[in-house]
Structures are given as structure tokens and as C-alpha cells.
KEGU-536542 format. One line per field, with one value per residue (C-alpha): x, z, y; residue in one letter. Coordinates in Angstrom, 1 decimal, decimal comma, padded with zeros to 4 digits. Layout:
c1 <- c(X ...)
c3 <- c(Z ...)
c2 <- c(Y ...)
resn <- c(A ...)
% end
This chain:
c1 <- c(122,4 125,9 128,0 130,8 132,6 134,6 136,9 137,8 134,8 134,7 136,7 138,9 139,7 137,4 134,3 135,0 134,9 132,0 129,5 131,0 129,9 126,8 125,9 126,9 123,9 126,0 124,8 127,8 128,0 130,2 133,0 132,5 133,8 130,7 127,0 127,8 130,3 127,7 125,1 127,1 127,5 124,2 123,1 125,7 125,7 123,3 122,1 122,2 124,7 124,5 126,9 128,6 130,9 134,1 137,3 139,4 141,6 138,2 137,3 133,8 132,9 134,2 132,0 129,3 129,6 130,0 126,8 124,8 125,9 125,1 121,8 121,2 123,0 122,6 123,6 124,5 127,9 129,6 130,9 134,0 135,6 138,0 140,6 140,9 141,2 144,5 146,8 150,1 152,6 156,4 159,6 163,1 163,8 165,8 162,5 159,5 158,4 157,3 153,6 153,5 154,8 152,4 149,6 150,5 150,6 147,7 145,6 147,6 148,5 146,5 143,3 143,5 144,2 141,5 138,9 140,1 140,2 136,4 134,9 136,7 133,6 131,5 133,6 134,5 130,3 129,9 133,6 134,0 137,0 139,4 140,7 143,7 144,6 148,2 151,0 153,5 155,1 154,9 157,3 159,9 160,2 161,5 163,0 160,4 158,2 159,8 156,2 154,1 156,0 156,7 153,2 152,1 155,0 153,2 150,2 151,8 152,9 149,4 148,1 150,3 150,0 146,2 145,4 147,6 145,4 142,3 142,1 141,5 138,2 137,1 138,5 140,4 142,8 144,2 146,7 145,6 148,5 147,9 150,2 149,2 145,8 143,8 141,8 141,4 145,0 146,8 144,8 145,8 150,0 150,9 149,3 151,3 154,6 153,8 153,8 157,0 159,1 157,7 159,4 162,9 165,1 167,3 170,4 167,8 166,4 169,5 170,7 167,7 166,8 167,1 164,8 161,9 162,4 162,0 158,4 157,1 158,2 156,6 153,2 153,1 153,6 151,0 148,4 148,8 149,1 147,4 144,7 141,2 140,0 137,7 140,7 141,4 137,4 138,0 140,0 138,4 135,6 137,5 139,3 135,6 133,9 135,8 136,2 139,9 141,1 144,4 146,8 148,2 146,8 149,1 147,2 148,5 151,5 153,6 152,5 153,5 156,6 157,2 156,3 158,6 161,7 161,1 162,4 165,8 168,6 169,5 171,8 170,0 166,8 168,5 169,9 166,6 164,8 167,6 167,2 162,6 163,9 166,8 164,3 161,3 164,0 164,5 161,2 160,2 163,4 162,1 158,9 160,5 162,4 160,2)
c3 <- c(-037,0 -037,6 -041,3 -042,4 -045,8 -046,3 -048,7 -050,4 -048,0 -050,4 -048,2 -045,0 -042,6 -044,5 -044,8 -040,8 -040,6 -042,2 -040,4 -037,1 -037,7 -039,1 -036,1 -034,3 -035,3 -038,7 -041,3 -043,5 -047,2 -048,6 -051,2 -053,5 -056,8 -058,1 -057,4 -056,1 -053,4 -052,3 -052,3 -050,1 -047,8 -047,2 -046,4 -044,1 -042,0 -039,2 -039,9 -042,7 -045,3 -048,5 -051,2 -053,4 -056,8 -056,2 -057,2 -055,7 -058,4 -060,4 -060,1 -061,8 -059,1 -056,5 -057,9 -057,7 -054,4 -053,2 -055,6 -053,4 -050,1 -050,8 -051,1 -048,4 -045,8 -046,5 -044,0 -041,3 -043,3 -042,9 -039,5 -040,7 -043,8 -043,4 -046,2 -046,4 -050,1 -051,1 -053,1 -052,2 -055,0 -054,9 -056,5 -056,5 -056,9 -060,2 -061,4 -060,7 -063,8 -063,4 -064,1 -060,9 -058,9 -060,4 -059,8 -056,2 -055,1 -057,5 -054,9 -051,4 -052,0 -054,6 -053,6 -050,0 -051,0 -053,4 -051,2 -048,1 -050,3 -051,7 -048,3 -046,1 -046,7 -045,5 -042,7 -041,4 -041,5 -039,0 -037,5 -038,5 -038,1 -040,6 -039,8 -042,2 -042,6 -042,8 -042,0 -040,0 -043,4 -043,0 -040,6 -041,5 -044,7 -045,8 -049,4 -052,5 -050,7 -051,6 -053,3 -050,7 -047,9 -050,2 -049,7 -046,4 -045,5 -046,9 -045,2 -042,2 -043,5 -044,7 -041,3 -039,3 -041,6 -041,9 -038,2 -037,9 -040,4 -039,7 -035,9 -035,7 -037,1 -034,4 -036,6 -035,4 -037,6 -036,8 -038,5 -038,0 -038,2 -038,6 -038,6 -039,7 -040,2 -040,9 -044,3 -048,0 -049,0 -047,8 -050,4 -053,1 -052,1 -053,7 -057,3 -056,0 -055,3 -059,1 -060,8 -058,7 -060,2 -063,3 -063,4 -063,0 -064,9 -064,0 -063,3 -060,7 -059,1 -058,3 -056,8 -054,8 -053,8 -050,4 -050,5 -052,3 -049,4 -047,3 -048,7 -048,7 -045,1 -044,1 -046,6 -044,7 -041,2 -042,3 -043,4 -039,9 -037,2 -038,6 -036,0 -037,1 -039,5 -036,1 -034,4 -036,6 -036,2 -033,0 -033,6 -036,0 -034,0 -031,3 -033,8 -034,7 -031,6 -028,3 -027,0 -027,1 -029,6 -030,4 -032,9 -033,6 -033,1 -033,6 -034,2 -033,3 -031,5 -034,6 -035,2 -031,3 -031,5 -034,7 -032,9 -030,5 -033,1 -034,7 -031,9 -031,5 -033,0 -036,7 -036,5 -033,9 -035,2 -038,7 -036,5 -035,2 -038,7 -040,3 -037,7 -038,6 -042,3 -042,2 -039,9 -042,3 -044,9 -043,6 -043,2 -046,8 -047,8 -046,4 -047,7 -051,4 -051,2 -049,9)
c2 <- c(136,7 137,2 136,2 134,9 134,1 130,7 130,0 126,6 124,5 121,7 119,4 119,2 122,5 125,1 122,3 122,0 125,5 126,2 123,4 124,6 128,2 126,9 124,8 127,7 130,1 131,8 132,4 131,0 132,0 129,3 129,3 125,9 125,1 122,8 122,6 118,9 120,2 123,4 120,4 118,1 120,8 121,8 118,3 117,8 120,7 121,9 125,6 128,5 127,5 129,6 127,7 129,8 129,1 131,1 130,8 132,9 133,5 134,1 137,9 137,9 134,8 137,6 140,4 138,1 137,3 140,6 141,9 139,2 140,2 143,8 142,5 140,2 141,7 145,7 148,1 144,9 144,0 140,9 139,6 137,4 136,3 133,0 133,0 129,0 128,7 127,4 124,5 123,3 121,3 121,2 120,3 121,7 125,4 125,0 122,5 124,1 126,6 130,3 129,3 126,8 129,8 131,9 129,6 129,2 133,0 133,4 131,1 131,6 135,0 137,3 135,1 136,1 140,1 139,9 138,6 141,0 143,7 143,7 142,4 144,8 147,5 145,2 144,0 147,3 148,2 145,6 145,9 142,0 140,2 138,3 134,9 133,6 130,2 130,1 126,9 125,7 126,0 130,0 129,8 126,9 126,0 122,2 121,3 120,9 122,7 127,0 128,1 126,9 128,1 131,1 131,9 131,3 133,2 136,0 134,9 135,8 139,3 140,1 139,6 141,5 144,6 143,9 143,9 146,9 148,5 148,1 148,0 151,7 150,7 147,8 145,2 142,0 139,6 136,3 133,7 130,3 128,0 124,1 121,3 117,9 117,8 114,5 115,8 114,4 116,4 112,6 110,6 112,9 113,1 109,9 111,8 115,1 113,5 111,4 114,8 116,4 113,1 113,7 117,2 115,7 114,0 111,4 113,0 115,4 112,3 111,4 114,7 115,4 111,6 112,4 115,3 112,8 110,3 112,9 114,3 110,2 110,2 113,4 112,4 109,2 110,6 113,0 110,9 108,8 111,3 114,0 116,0 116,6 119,5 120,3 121,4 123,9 124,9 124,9 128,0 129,7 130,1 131,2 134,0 134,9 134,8 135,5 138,8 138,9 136,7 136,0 137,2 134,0 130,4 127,4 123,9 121,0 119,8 120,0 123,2 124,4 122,7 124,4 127,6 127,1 126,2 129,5 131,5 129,6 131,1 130,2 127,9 125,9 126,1 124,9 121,8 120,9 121,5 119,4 116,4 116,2 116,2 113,5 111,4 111,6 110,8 107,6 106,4 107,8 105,1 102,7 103,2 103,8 100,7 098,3)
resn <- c(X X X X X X X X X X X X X X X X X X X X X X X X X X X X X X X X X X X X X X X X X X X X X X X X X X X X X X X X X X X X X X X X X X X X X X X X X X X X X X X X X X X X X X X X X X X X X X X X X X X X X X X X X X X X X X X X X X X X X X X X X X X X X X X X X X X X X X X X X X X X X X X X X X X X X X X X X X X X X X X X X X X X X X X X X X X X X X X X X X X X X X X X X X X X X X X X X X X X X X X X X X X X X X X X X X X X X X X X X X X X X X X X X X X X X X X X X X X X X X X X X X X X X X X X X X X X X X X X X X X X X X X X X X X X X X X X X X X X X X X X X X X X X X X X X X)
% end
């Protein structure tokens, strides 16, 4: 039977994730942060799911993990390991403080290294595959938004160098790249956007008022025409499955349309860029005003 490691399953793409892979016949050894969310899990999916507590920025949880797959896996190593786990806040680049930075790359970034790093024995026993879970944002970034698109920017790097890496081995590594997705992230962007005004002052919410409309616009777009996290599982098993999977896999026709603006040149693809963000802007007025 063949494994895989999740990340962040508690809600939304990685929860997907891991009941797909479940239903699919994995055994799927899942990253939770409470009992109650490993719990949930298990009752709603179809199949071998093995909650586990791990943070990713926690390296005792990691050595614990790894101690247990040691054990119940042996000389068969680990099939796949999805890097899901991650947090997204924003704010203006002059606002946000070095410990918000810090606590983004130490989830998006240095949690993804740290888990590839300790499972790559395993992985490269069983020449196993590593699927990434980056963003649209890792290839455009928009205003408010520099440390997560900071770090799924180096999501991207990390892949590319990984796959380079470890292919002489039989290993495979994709970037998953979502757009909208329809998960539990929506409810919780009214408290996120609370907590970037709270940062500024009023002389800043005046200078970057058209950059807050703009985030209300794009979280109400979001939470409306957002796909569903099974999309994105739609992919992953493909990355961990198919014979020749692909380097790359953009979800969603935002995220393909994104795909497609990253290969303009500069100034045109700053021209399209600038038109999404003016038109969320006036629709997160609207919203603001009314």
C-alpha cells in the first residue's frame, strides 16, 4: 500500500487532499494541530488515515513523526509527502513587523524545507514524489500581500531546484498552483483584514485606502467564485500518481489566466495586473461604503 504525508489537513485543500488519497487506497499519515481536527478527519474520510500533531514550524512534532514512520513503514519508505501547511496575513511593506515576516517564512518556507529535508531518506527509499502547494501569488504578487507572495515565491524556487536534485534518484516534484479556492480561509478574512487596519494609523489608512478596498474586493470575489478544495485534489493525485506528471499544475481559471500573464512582458503584464487590482478596488468601495 503506498504513503503519503499531508501537511496542515485540518480544513480546506490539504483535508481534500488527504480523503482523496485515502479513498484512493493510501495510507495517509496526517498533519493536524488538535486531537479534535485528527478525529474529524478520520470520521469523515474513507480509508487509512493516521492523524498526526505537527506543526511544521515545531521540530520535536517532526522528529516524532519521522520516529513513527521509521517504524511502520521500514525498509518501504514513504511514497509522497504534500507540503500543504501554510498561513497567509498582510499589510503594507513599511507596516508589517519583522516577526510577521518571520512567522510567515517560518510556516511557508522553513516548514516546507524542514519537512523535505527529514522525509527525503524515506522518499528517496521508495523513489516517492514531492508535491508543493504553492499560489497564483508565487507568481504575481498584489499590494498587502509582500510576505505571502514572498514565500510562495520561494515555493516555486524550492521546487525547481528540488526536482533537479533528486531526479537522479527516481524522484518527481511538482508545484501545485491554486487560485480561488472555496475553503474556510473566506470566513476568517473579515478577522484578517480587522487585524491589517489595526496595524495602521490614520494618516496610513489614508495613504493606502485604495489598497484596503482592493483586499475587501478580492476577499469578496474570493469567497463567491472560489473552485472546490477537490480541484486542487484532483491534482495532487495526479502529481502522485500518474506516470508522467507534471512539473507545474495551475488550478483554476484564475490561476491559468495568471499563468498566462506571467509570460507577458513587464510592462504589459503590470497593465493587466494593475487593471484585476483597480477593478477589485471598486467593488471592495462599494462594499466599504455601503
Amino acid at each position: 500500500m503506498s504513503s503519503v504525508v499531508i501537511t496542515g489537513t485540518s480544513t480546506g485543500i490539504g483535508r481534500a487532499c488527504a480523503e482523496r488519497m485515502a479513498e484512493e487506497g493510501w495510507t495517509v499519515y496526517a498533519g493536524v494541530r488538535k486531537d479534535d481536527d485528527g478525529e474529524a478527519l478520520k470520521a469523515s474520510a474513507t480509508g487509512d488515515v493516521r492523524p498526526v500533531i505537527l506543526d511544521v514550524t515545531n521540530g520535536d512534532h517532526i522528529s516524532a513523526l519521522m520516529a513513527r514512520l521509521g517504524e511502520e513503514l521500514g525498509r518501504a519508505g514513504l511514497d509522497g509527502l504534500v507540503n500543504n501547511a501554510g498561513v497567509s496575513e498582510g499589510g503594507p511593506i513599511e507596516i508589517v513587523s519583522d516577526d510577521d515576516w518571520r512567522w510567515h517564512f517560518d510556516v511557508n518556507v522553513f516548514g516546507v524545507v524542514n519537512m523535505t529535508r527529514e522525509c527525503l531518506p524515506l522518499l528517496r527509499t521508495a523513489r516517492g514524489r514531492v508535491v508543493n502547494i504553492g499560489s497564483i501569488g508565487g507568481r504575481a504578487a498584489a499590494p498587502l500581500m509582500a510576505p505571502y507572495s514572498a514565500g510562495k515565491f520561494a515555493i516555486e524556487a524550492i521546487s525547481e531546484s528540488l526536482r533537479f536534485e533528486v531526479e537522479d534518484f527516481g524522484m518527481k516534484v511538482a508545484c501545485v498552483e491554486p487560485g480561488e479556492i472555496k475553503t474556510e480561509i473566506w470566513s476568517k478574512a473579515d478577522e484578517q483584514l480587522a487585524r491589517v487596519v489595526a496595524t495602521l494609523d490614520s494618516d496610513a489608512k489614508v495613504r493606502y485606502e485604495r489598497h484596503l478596498d482592493m483586499l475587501y474586493g478580492f476577499v469578496a470575489e474570493g469567497g463567491k467564485k472560489g473552485i472546490p478544495a477537490s480541484k486542487v485534489a484532483d491534482a495532487v493525485q495526479h502529481a502522485l500518481t500518474s506516470a508522467r506528471p507534471k512539473h507545474r499544475y495551475l488550478v483554476g481559471p484564475d490561476a491559468k489566466m495568471a499563468g498566462v500573464v506571467s509570460r507577458l512582458p513587464d510592462r504589459l503584464r503590470h497593465r493587466m495586473l494593475s487593471l484585476n487590482l483597480n477593478r477589485w478596488a471598486r467593488a471592495g468601495h462599494k462594499l466599504r461604503a455601503s
